[in-house]
Biopython code that builds the backbone (N, CA, C, O; Angstrom):
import numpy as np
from Bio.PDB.StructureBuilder import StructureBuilder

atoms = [
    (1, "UNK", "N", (0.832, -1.173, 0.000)),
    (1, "UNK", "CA", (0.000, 0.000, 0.000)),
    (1, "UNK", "C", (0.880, 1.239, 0.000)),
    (1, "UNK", "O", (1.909, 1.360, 0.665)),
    (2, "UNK", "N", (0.260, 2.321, -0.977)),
    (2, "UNK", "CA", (1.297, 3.172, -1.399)),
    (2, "UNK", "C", (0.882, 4.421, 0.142)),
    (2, "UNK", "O", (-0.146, 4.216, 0.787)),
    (3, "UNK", "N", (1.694, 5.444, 0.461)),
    (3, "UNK", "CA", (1.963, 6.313, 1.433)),
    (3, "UNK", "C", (0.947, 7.363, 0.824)),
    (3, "UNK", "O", (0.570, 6.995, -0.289)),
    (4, "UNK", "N", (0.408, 8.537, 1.224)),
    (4, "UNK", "CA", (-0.012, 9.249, 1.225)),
    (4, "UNK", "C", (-0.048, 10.929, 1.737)),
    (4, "UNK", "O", (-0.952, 11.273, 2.499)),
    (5, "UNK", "N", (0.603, 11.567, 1.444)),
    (5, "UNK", "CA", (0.853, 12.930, 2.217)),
    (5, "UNK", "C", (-0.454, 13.701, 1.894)),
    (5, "UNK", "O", (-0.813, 13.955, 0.744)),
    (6, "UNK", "N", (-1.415, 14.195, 3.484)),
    (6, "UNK", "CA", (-2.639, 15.141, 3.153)),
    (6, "UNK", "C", (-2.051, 16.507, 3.921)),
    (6, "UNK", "O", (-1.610, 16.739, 5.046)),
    (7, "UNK", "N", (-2.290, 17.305, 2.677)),
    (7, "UNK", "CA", (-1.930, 18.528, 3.149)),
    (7, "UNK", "C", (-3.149, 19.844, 3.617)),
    (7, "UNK", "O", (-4.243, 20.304, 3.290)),
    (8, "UNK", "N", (-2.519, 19.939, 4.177)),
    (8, "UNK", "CA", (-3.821, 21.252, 5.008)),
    (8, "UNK", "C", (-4.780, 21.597, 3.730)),
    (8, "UNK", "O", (-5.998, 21.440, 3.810)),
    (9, "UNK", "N", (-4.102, 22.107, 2.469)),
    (9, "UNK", "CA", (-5.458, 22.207, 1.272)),
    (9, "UNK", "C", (-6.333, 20.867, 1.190)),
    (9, "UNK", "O", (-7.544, 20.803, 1.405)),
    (10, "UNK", "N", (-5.574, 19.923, 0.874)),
    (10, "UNK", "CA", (-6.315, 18.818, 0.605)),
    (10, "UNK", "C", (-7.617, 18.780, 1.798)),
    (10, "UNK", "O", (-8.659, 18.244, 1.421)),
    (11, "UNK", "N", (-7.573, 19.276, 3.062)),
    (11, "UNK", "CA", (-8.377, 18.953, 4.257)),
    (11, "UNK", "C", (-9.183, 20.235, 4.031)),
    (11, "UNK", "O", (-10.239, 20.242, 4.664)),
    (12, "UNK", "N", (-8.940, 21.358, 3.263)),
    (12, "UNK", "CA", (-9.618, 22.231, 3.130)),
    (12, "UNK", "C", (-10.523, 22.111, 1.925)),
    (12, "UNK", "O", (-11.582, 22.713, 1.744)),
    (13, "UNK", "N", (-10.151, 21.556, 1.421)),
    (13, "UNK", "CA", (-11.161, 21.285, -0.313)),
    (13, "UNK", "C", (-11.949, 19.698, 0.409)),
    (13, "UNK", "O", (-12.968, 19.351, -0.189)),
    (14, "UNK", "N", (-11.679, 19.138, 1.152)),
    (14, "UNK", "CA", (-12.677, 18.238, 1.349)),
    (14, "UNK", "C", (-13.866, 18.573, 2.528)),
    (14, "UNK", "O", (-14.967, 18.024, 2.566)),
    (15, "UNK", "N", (-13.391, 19.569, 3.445)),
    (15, "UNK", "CA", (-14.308, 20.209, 4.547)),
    (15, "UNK", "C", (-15.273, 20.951, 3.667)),
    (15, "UNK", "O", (-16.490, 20.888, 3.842)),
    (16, "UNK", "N", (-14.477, 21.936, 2.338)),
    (16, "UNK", "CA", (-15.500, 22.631, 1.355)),
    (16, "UNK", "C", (-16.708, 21.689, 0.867)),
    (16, "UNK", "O", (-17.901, 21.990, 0.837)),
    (17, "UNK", "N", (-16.071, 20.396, 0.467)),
    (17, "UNK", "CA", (-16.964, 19.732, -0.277)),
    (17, "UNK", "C", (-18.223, 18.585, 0.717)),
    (17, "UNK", "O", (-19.142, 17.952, 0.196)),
    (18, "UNK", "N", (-17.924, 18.610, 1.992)),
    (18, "UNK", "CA", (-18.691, 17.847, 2.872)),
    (18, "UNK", "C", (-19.520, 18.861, 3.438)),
    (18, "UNK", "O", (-20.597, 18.514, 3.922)),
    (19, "UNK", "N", (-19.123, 20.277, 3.454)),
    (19, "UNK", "CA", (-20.234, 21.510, 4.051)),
    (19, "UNK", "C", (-20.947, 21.316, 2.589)),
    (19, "UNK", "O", (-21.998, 20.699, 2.755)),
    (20, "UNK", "N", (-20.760, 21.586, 1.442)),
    (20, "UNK", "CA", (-21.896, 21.788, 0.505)),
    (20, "UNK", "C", (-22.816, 20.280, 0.414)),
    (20, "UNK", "O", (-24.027, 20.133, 0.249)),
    (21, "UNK", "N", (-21.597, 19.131, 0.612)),
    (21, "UNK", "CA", (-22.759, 18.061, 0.533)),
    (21, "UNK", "C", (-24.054, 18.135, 1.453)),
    (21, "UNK", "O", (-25.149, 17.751, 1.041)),
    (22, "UNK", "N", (-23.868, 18.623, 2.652)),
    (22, "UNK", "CA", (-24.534, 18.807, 3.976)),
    (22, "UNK", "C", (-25.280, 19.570, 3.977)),
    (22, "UNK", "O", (-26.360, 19.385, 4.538)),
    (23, "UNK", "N", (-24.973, 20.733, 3.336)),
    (23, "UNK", "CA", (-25.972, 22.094, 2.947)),
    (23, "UNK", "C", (-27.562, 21.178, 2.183)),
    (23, "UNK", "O", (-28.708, 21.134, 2.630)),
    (24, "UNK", "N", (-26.930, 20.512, 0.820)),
    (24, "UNK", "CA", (-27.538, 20.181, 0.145)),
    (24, "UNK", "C", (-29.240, 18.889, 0.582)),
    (24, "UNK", "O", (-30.343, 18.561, 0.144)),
    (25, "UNK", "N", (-28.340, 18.663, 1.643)),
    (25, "UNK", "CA", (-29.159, 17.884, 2.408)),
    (25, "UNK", "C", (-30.208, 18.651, 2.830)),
    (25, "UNK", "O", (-31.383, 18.607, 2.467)),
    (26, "UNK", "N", (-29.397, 19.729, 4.049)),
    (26, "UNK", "CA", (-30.416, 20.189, 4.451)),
    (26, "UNK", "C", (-31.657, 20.670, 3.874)),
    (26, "UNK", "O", (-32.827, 20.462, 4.195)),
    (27, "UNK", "N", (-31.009, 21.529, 2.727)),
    (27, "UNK", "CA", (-32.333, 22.301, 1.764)),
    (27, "UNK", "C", (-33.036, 21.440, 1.135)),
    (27, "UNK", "O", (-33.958, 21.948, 0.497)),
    (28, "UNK", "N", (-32.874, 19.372, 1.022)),
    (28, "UNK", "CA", (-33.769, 18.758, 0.105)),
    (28, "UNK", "C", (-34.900, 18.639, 1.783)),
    (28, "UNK", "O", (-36.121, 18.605, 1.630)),
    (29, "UNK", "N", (-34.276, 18.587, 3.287)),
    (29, "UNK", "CA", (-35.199, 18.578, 3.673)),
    (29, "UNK", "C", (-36.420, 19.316, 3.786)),
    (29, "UNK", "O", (-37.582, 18.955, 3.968)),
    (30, "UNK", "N", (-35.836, 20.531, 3.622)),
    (30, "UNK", "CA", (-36.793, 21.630, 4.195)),
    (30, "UNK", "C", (-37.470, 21.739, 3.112)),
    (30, "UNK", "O", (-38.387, 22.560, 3.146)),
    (31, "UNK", "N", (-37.301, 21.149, 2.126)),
    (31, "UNK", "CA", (-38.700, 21.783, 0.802)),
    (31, "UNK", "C", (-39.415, 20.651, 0.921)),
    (31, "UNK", "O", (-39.005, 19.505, 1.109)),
    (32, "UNK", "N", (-40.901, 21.194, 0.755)),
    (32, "UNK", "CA", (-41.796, 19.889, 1.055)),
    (32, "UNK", "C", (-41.538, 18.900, 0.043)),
    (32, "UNK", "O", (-40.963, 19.115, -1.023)),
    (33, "UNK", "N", (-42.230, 17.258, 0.644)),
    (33, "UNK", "CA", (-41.730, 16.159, -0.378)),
    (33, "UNK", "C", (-42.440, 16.696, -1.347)),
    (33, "UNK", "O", (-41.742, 17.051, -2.296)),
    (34, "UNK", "N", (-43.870, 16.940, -1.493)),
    (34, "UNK", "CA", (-45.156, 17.263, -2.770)),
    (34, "UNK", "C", (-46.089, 18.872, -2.219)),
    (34, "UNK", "O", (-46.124, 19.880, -1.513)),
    (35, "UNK", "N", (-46.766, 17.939, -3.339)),
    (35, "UNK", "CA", (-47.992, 18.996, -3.753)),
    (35, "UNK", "C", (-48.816, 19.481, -2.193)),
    (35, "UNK", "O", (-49.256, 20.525, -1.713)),
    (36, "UNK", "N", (-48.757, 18.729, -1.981)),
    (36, "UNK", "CA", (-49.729, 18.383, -0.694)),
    (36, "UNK", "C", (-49.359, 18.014, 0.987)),
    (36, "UNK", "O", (-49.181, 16.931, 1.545)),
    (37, "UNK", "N", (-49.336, 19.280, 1.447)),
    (37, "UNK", "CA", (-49.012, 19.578, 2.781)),
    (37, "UNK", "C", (-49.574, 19.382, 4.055)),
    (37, "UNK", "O", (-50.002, 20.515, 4.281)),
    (38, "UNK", "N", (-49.915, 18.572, 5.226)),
    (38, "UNK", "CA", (-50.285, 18.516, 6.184)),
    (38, "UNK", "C", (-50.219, 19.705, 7.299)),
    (38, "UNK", "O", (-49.474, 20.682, 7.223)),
    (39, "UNK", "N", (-51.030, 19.466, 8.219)),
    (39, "UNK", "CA", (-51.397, 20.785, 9.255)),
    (39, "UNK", "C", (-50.386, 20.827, 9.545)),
    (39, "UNK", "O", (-49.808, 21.876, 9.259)),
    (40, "UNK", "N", (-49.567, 19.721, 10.282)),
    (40, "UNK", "CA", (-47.897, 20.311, 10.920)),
    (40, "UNK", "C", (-47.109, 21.380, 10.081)),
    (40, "UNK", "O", (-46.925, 22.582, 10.274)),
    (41, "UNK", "N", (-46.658, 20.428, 8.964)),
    (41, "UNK", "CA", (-45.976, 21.182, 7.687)),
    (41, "UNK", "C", (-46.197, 22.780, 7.750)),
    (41, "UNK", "O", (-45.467, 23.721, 8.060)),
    (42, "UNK", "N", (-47.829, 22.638, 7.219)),
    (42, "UNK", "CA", (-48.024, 24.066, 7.212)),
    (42, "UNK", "C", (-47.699, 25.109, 8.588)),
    (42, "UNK", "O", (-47.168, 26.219, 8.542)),
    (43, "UNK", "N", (-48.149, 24.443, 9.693)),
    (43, "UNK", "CA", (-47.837, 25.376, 10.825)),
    (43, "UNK", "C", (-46.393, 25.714, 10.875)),
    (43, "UNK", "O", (-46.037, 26.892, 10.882)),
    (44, "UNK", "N", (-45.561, 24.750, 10.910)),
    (44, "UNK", "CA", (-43.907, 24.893, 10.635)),
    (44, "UNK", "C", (-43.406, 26.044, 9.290)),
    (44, "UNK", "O", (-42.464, 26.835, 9.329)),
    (45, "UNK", "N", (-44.273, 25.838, 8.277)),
    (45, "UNK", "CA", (-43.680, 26.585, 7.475)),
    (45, "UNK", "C", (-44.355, 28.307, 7.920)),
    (45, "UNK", "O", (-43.560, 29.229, 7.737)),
    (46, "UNK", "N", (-45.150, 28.513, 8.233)),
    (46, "UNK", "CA", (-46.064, 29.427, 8.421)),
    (46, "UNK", "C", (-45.881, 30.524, 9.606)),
    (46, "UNK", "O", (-46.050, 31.742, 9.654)),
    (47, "UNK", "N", (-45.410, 29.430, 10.643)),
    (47, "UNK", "CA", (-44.641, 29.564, 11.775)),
    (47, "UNK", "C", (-46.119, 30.067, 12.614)),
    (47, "UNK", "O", (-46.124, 31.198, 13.102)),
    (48, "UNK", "N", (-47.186, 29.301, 12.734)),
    (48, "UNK", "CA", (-48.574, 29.711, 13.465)),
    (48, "UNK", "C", (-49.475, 28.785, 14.141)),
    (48, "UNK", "O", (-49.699, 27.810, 13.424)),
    (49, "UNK", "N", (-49.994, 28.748, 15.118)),
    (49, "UNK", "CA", (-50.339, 27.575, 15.910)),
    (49, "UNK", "C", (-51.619, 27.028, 15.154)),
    (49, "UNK", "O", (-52.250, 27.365, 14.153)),
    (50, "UNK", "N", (-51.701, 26.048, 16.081)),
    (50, "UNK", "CA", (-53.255, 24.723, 15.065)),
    (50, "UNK", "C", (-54.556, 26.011, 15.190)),
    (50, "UNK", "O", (-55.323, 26.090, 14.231)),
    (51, "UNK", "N", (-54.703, 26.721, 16.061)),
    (51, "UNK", "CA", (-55.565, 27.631, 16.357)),
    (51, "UNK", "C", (-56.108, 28.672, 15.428)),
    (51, "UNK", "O", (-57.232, 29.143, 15.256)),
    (52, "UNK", "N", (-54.789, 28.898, 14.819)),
    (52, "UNK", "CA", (-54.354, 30.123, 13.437)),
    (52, "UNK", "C", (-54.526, 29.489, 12.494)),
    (52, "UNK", "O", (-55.413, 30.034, 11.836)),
    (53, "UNK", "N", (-54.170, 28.598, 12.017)),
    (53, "UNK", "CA", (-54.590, 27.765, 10.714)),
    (53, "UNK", "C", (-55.883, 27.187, 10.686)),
    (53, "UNK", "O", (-56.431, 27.018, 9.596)),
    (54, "UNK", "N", (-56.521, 26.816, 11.892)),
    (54, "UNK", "CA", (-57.927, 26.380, 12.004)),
    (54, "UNK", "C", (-58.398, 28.109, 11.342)),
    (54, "UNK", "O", (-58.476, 28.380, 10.144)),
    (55, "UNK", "N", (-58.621, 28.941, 12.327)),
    (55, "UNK", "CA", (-59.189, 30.084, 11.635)),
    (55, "UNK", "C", (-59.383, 30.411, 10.097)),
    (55, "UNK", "O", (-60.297, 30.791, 9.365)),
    (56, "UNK", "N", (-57.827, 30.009, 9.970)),
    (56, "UNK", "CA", (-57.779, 30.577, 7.964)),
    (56, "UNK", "C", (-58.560, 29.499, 7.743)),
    (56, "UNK", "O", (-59.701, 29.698, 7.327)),
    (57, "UNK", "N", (-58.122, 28.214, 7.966)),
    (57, "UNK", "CA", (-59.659, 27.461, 7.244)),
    (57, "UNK", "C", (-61.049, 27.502, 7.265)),
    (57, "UNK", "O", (-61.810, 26.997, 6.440)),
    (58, "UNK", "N", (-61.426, 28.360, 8.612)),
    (58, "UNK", "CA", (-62.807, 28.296, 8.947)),
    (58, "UNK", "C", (-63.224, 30.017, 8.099)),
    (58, "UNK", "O", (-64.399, 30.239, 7.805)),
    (59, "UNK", "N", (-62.077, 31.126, 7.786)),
    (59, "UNK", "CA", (-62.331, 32.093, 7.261)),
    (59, "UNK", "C", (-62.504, 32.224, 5.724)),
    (59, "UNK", "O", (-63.187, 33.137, 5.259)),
    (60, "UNK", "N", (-61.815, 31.207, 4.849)),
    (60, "UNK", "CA", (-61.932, 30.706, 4.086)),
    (60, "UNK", "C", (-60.801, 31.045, 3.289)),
    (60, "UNK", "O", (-60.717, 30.643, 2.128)),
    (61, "UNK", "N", (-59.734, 31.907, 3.935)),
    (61, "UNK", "CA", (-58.692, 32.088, 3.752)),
    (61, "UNK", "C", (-57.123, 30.748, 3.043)),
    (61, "UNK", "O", (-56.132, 30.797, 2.315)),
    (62, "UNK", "N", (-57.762, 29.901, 3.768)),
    (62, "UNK", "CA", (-56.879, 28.675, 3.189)),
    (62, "UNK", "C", (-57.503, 27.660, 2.641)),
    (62, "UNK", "O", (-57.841, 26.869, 3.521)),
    (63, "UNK", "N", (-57.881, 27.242, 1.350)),
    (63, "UNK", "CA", (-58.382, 25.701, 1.103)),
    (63, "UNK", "C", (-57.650, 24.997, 1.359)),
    (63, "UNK", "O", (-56.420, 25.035, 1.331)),
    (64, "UNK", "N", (-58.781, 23.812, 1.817)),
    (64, "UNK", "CA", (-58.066, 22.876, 2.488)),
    (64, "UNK", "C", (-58.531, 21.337, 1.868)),
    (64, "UNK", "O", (-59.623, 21.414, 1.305)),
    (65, "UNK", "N", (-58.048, 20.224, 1.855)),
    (65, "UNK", "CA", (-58.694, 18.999, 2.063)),
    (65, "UNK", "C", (-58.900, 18.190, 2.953)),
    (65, "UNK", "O", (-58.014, 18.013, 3.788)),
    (66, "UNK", "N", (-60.063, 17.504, 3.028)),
    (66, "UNK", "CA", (-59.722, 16.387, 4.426)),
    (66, "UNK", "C", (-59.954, 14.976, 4.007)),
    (66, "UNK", "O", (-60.786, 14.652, 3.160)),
    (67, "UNK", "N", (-58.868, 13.837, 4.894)),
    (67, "UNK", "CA", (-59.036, 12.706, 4.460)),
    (67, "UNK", "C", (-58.998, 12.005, 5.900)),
    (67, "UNK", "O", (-57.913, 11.766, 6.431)),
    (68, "UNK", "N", (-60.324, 11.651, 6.573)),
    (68, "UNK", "CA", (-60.183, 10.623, 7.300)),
    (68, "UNK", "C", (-60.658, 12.174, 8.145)),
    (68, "UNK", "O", (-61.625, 12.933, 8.099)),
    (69, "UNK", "N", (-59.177, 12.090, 9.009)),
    (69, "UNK", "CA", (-59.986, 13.216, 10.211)),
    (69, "UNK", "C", (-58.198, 14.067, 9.740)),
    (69, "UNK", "O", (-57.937, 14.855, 10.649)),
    (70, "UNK", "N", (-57.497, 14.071, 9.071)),
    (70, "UNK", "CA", (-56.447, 14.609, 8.743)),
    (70, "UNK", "C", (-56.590, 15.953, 7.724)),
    (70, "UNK", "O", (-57.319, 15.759, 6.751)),
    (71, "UNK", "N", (-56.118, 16.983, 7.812)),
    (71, "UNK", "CA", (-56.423, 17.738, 6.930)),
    (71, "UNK", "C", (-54.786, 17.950, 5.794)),
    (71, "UNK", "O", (-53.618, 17.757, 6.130)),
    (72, "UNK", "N", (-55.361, 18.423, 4.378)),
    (72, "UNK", "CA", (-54.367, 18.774, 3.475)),
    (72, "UNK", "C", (-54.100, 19.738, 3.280)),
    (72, "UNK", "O", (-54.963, 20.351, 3.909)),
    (73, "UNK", "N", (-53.277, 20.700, 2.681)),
    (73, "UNK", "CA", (-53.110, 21.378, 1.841)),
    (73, "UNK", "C", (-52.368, 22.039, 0.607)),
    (73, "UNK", "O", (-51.138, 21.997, 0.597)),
    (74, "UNK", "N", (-53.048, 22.645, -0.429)),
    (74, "UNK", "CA", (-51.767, 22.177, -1.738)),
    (74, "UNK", "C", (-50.815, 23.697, -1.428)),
    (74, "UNK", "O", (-51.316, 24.792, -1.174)),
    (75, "UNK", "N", (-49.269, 23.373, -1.540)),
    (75, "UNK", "CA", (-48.494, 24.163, -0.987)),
    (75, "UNK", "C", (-48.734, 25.431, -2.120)),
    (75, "UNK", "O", (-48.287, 26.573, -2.009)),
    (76, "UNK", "N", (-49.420, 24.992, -3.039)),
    (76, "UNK", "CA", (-49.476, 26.777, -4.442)),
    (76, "UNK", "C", (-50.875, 27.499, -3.657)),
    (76, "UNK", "O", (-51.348, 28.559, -4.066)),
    (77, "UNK", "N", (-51.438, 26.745, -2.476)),
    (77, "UNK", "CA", (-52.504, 28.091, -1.976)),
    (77, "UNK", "C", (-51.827, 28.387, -0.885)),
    (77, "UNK", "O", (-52.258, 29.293, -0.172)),
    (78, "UNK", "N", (-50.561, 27.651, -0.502)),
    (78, "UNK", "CA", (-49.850, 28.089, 1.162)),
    (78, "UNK", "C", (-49.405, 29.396, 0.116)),
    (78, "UNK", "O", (-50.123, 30.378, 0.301)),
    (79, "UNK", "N", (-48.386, 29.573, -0.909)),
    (79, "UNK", "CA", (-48.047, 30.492, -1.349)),
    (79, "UNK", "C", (-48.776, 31.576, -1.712)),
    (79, "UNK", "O", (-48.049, 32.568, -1.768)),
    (80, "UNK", "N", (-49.791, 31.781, -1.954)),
    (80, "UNK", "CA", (-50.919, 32.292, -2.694)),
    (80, "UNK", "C", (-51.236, 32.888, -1.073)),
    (80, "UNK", "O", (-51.146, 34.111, -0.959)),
    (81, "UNK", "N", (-51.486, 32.345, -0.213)),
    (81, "UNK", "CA", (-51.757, 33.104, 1.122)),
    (81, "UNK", "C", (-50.508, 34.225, 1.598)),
    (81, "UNK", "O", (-50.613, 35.328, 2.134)),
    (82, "UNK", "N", (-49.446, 33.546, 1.217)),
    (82, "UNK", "CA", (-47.885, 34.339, 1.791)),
    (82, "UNK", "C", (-48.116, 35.761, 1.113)),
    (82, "UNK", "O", (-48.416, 36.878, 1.535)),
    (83, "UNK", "N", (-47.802, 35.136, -0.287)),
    (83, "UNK", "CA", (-47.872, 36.356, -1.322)),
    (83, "UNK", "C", (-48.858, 37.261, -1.035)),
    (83, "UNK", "O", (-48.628, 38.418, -0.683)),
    (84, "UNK", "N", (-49.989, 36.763, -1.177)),
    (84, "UNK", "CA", (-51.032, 38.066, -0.756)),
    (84, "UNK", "C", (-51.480, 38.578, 0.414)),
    (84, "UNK", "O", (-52.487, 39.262, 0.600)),
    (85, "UNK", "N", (-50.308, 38.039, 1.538)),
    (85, "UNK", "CA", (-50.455, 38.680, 2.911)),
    (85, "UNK", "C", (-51.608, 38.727, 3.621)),
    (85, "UNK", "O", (-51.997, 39.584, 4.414)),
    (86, "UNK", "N", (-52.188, 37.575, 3.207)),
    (86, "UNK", "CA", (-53.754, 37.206, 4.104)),
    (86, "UNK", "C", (-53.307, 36.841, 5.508)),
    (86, "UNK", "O", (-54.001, 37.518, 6.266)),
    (87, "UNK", "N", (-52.546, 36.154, 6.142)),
    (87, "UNK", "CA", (-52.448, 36.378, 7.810)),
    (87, "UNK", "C", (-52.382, 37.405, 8.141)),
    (87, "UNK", "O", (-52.306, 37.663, 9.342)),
]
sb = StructureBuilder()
sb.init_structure("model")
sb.init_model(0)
sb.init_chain("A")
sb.init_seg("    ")
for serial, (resi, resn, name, xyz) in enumerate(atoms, 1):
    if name == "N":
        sb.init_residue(resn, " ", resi, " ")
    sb.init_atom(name, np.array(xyz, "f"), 0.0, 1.0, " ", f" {name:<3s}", serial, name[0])
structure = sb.get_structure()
């Protein structure tokens, strides 16, 4: 097995390249998987309690879907609420 000399760059171009791998991670988490967002999701992204999002749904401010006793929502009316500054 052949020897190897790592030099301080070499440890610096691989710390570069394990922060962007890591970055990359993070940002596939934070964007939703789909179309279709759950109450948590939305409260997390929204940053507003079950109380506040109940309202926009009951104001008619957010469409919503329900399946079972779970509610949906499609993330182009979460935007559509941001954008037009309805909270």
């Amino acid at each position: 097995m052949a020897t190897e000399i790592i030099t301080k760059e070499d440890l610096q171009v691989f710390k570069e390249e394990l922060l962007s791998d890591i970055r990359k991670i993070i940002d596939r988490k934070e964007q939703p998987a789909g179309e279709w967002l759950r109450s948590s999701q939305v409260r997390r992204m929204l940053n507003i309690s079950p109380n506040t999002l109940q309202a926009l749904r009951i104001s008619g401010k957010l469409n919503y879907s329900k399946v079972g006793s779970i509610f949906f929502y499609k993330l182009e009316e979460i935007r559509k609420l941001v954008e037009g500054d309805k909270l």
